[in-house]
N, C-alpha and C positions, 0 to 999 in steps of 0.2 A: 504494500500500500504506500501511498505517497509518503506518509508522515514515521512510517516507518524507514522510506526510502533515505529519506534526507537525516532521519538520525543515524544510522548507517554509513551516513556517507561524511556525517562531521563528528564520526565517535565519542557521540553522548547520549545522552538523552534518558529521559524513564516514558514508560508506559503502562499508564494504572487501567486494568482492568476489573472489573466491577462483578460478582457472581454472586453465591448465595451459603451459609450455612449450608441448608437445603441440599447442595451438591456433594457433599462430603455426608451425609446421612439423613438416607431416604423417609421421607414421611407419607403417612400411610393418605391413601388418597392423593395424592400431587405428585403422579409417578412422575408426568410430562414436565411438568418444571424442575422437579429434581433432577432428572434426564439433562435437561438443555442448562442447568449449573453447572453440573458434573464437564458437560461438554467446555464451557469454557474453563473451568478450571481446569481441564487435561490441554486444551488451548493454549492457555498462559503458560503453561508448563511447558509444553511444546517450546513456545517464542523464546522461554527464556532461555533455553539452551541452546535453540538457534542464533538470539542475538547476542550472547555472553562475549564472544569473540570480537563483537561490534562494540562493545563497554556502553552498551544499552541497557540499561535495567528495565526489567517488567516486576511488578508489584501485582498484588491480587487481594483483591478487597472481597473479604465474606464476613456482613454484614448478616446478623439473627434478623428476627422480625422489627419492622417499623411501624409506628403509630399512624398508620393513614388508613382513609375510609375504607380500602379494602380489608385490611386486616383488623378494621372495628367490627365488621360484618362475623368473624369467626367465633364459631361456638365452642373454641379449648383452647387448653391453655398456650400462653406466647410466652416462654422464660425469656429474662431478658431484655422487652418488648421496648426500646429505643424511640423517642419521639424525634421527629421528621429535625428539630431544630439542634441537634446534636453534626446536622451533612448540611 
């Protein structure tokens, strides 16, 4: 990708990517989104040893549950449960 390109090519940079708890251990009902964390946390994983050579860092953000209207809507429990004004 472009922005990957040009760190690359002036050996620095970071790249934070964003996933979930959720990807490192499955919750019952929410196969599909814990599927597509996991996906990018095997992602980031990937880049970082791809661009290690490049003195690129990749960073990965897993982030438990957040205070916003979706997750007011759930009926169990949220450990943890982080309001939006914390990001």
């Amino acid at each position: 990708s472009p922005f990957v390109d040009a760190m690359k090519k002036r050996k620095s940079g970071t790249l934070v990517g964003i996933a979930s708890v959720a990807g490192i251990r499955g919750l019952p009902g929410h196969g599909a989104y814990c599927a597509s964390k996991s996906g990018v946390i095997s992602y980031l994983e990937s880049l970082r040893g791809e661009l290690r050579t490049d003195e690129v860092r990749v960073v990965s953000i897993l982030p438990g549950y957040i205070d916003t209207p979706l997750t007011q809507a759930n009926r169990y429990s949220m450990p943890f449960l982080m309001p939006v004004a914390h990001f």
